[in-house]
N, C-alpha and C positions, 0 to 999 in steps of 0.2 A: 504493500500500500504506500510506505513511505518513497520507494523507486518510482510509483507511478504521479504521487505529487512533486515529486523533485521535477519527473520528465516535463507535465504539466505546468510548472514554476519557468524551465528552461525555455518551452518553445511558446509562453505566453503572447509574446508581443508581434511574430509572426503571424499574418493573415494571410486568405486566399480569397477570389472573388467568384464566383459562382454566380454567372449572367446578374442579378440583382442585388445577389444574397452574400452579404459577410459572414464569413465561419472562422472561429480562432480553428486556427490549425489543428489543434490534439483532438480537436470534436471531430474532425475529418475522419485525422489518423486512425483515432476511435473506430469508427465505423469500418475502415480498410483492413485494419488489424494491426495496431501496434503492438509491438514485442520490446517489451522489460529484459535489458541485458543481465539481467541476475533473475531471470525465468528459468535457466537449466534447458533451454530446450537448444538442441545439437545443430546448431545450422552450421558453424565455423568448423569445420574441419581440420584448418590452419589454426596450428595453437597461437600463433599471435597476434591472429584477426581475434581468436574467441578470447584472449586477454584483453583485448584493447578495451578500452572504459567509452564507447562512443553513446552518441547520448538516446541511439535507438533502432529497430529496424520497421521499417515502412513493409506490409506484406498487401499490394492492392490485387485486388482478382484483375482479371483480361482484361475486362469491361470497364475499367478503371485506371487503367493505363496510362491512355492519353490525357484526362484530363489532370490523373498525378502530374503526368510531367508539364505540363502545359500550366501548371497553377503552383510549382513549387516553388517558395520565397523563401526557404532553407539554405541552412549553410553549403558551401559547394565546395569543389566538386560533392555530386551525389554519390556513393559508393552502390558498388553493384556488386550480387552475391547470388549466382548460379551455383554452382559446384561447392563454391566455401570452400576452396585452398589455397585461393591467393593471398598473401601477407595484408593486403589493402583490402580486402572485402571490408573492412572495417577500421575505423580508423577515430581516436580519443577527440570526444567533445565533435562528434560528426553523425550524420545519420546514414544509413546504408539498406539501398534500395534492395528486399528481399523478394527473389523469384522461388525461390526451391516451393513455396507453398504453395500456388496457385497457378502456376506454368508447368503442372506435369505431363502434358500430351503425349502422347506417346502411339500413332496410327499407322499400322502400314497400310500402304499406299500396293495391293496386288497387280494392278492392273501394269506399273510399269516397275514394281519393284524395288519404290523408293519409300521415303519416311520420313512422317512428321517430328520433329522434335520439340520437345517446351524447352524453351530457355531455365528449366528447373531441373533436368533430367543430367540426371551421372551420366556419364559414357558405357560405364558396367553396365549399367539398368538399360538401355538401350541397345548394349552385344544381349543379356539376359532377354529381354524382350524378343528381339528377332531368332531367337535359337528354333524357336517351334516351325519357325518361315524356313529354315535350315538358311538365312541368310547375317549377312557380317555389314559391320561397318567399319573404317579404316580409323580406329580405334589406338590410343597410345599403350606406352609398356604399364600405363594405372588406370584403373576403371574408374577413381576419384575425379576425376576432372569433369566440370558440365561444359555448357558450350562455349565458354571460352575457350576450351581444346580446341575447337574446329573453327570460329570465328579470328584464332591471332595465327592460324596457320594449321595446326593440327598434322603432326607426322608422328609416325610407328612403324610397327615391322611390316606394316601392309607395303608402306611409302612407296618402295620401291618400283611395288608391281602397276599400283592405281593411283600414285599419287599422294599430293598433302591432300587433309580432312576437307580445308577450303575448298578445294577442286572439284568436290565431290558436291558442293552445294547446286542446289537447282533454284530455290527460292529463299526469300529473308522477309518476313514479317517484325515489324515495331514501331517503333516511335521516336522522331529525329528526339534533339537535344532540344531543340527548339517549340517541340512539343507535337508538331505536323505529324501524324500516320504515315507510315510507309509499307507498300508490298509490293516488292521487286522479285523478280524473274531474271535466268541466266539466257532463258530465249528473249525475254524483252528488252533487258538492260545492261547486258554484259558490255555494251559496250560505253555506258556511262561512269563518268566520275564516280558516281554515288554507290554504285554496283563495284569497283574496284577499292572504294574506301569500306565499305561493311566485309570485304573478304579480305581480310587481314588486320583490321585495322577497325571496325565496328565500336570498340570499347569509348574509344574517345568520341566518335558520333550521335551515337543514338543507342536506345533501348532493347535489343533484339528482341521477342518476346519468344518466336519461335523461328526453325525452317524447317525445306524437305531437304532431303538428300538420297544420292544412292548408294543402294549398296550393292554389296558381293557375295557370290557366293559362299559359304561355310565350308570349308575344306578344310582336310586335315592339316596341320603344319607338325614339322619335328622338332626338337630344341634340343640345345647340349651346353651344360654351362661347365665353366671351368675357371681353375685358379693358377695365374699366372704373373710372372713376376715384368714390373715395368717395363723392364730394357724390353721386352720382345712385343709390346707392342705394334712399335712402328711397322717392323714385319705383318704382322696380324692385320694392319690396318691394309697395309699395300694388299696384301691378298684379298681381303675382303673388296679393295674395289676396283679389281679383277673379274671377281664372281659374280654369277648371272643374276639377273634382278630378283630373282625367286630368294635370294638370300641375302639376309644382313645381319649386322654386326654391332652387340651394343657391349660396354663393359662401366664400370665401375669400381673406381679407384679405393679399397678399400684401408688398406695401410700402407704405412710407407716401401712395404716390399709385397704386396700381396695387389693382385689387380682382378676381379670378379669377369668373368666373360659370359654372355649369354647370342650361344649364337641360333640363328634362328631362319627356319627355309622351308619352300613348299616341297623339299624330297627329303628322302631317307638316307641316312651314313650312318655310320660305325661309331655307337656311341650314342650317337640320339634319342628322345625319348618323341615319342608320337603324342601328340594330344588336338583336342577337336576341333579348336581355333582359337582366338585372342583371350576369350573368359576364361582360359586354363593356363595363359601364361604363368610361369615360375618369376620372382620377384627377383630383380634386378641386380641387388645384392646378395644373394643368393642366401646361406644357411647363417651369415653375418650376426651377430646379435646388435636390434636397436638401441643406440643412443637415447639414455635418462630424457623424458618430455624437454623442447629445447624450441625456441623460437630460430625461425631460419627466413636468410633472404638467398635470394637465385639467382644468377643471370646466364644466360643462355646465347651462346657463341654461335657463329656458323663460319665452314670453313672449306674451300672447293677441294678437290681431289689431289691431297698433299702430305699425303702420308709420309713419301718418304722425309720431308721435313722436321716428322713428329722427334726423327733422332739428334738432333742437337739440341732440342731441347728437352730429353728427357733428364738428364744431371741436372739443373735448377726445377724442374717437375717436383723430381725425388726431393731436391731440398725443403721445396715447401712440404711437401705433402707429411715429411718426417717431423717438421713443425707445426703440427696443425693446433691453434688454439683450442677445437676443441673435439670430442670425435663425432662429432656430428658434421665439421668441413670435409668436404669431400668435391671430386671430380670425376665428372661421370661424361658420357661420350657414344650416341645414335648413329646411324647410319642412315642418309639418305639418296642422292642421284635416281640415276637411269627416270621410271617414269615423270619424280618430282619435276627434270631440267627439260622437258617436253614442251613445257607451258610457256607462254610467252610473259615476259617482265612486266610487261604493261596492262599484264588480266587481274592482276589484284596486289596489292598493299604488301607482297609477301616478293621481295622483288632479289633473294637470291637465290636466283633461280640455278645458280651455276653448283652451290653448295649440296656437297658432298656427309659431310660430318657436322652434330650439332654438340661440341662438349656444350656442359652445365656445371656451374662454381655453386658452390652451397655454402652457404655461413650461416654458423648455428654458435647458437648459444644457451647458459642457461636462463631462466625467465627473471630476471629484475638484474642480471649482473651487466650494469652499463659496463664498467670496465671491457669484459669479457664479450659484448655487443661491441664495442668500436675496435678490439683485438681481432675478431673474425670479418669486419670487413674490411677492416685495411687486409687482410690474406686474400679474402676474397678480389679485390683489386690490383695485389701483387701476383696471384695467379693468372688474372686477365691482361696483366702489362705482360706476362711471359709467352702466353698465346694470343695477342695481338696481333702479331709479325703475319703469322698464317691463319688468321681467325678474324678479318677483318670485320665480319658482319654481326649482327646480333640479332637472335630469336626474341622478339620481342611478348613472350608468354607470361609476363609479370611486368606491373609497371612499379618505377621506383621512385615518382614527383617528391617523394620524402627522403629523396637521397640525395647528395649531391652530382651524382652521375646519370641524372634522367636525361639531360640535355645531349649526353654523350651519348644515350644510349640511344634517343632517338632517332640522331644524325647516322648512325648504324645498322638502325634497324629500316628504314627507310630511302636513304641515300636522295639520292636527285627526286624523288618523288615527294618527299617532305615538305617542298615549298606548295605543291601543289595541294597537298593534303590539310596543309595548315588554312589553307583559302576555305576549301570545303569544311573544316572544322568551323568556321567563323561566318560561313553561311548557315550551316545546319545547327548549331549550337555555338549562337552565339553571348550570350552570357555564360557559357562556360558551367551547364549544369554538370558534367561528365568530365573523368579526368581529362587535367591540362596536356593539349600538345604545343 
């Protein structure tokens, strides 16, 4: 009771208008379904979105959509929470727009084999869902992730054969920033701005609520994980992008002399184990024991077909990795090409298209030790100054406007198309309800 008059104390002097009618804000929220962050109810995923003390979440049904965003005089950016594992889903003394409750759709579509998704749906519950169709969707190595997977690029071990998640999109339903409805088509709009800015890049535009997409068929896949030591990566890598698209290659850096491999293919070898498709993958780290609960940030590299590279820098690799602040930092490293570089640069927001390998830097820490928070990201940053040289790009699957390296990150992840993207940001949302680009 006392959380729900504090929330009401906080958002008192915010208003919205309602054709005639004034409403203080929390009688809105009221009726949409606000959520008390000391409720207990599981939306964050991300242990330090679900720590953060933010002053609420916003849950409105479909039908309520547009005119949320069209009438919100709240603090901004507005935070957005599909999946619930990004570090920002939530954010101190902020409110954070909740879909998981009321965007679960979840329809296939028999007639051409594709599917609807709510912007509230896991990627799990979505390969779970289609298992009875015997069909797939191009799905990451975690079933945690909602559509933000597929909206800032979305690659896995499918990538190879069909492509990133984006590619696979046919249509995008939501609501610009600006508040306007939108429902775009890859036969009607692919070749618009607005169509290349929601397929990579959505988060900072507008509201997705749902899309369709296609999928694949469910076939068996084999897997074989292994433990190996760093020096031989680079080898491993060169071979891997050799091999034919039915196979790829992810590993995980686990200690300073120990590297996780999971390799993964539409055929059968010596060693392999067989299983049904992606809802049966083996975890990444393999038989690894988790790091104590631990707030972590990400950033995610992209790098073209340069393996044999990897070997000069693996003696400073080793140095950091033997140093790691804490054992939750880690370096981890996908596999993409062959189908992904098919697409042309100018089809969506996702524009390296040349890229081969996607490392990922992990900084973790424990929960309230700043010390041990600004010790893990300067490592996280001294790993990324080391793979820079050959890792020009950035997967932009997490955003960091709370760090000091967002600006870096988005001249990386965007390149020449940022200027244009920044235009269309300031058409479609222009006040800036949706994080800053």
């Amino acid at each position: 009771m006392a959380a729900d008059q504090n929330a009401k104390a906080l958002i008192a002097g915010f208003r919205l208008l309602f054709g005639q009618k004034v409403a203080l804000l929390f009688q809105w929220i009221d009726d949409i379904g606000r959520i008390a962050m000391d409720s207990g109810r599981p939306v964050f995923f991300n242990a330090q979105a679900a720590d953060a003390r933010c002053s609420g979440l916003l849950s409105p049904r479909p039908e309520e959509l547009v005119p949320f965003v069209q009438n919100w005089s709240g603090p901004r950016p507005l935070r957005l929470c599909g999946g619930g594992t990004t570090s920002r889903a939530a954010v101190a003394h902020n409110w954070t727009l909740d879909l998981q409750t009321h965007f679960k759709r979840l329809d296939w579509q028999p007639a051409d084999q594709s599917v609807w998704i709510g912007a509230g749906c896991r990627m799990g519950e979505v390969l779970d869902a289609l298992l009875p169709c015997g069909r797939t969707v191009a799905a990451g190595l975690s079933g945690l992730p909602g559509l933000g997977y597929v909206l800032t690029g979305g690659m896995g071990p499918l990538s190879r054969q069909v492509g990133l998640a984006v590619d696979q999109v046919l249509e995008i339903h939501g609501v610009w920033g600006n508040g306007s409805p939108f429902a775009l088509s890859r036969t009607a709009d692919s070749d618009s701005f607005e169509w290349r800015g929601l397929c990579g890049a959505a988060p900072f535009l507008g509201v997705v609520s749902e899309l369709r997409m296609t999928t694949q068929p469910l076939l068996p896949m084999w897997v074989e994980q292994q433990v190996v030591s760093p020096d031989q990566l680079p080898e491993l890598m060169l071979q891997a992008e050799a091999a034919d698209s039915g196979a790829s290659l992810q590993w995980h850096w686990e200690s300073s002399d120990a590297v996780q491999l999971l390799r993964i293919a539409d055929f059968p070898w010596t060693g392999a184990q067989k299983i049904t498709g992606l809802h049966q993958l083996p975890p990444l780290r393999g038989s690894a024991p988790m790091p104590s609960r631990s707030h972590t940030e990400v950033v995610g590299l992209l790098a073209p077909a340069v393996a044999d590279s990897w070997g000069r820098l693996m003696p400073e690799l080793c140095r950091v990795l033997h140093h790691r602040p804490h054992p939750g930092c880690s370096l981890a490293c996908q596999q993409l090409g062959a189908a992904t570089q098919q697409v042309a640069v100018e089809a969506t927001s996702f524009v390296h298209r040349n890229a081969e390998w996607k490392p990922w830097i992990t900084a973790a820490w424990t929960p309230g030790d700043a010390p041990g928070q600004r010790l893990s990201l300067a490592w996280l940053e001294e790993v990324w100054q080391i793979l820079e040289p050959i890792c020009p790009g950035v997967h932009l699957a997490q955003f960091h406007d709370h760090l000091p390296f967002h600006d870096r990150e988005l001249e990386a992840a965007f390149g020449s198309w940022l200027p244009e993207l920044r235009k269309l940001k300031q058409r479609l949302d222009p006040s800036g309800t949706l994080p800053t680009l």
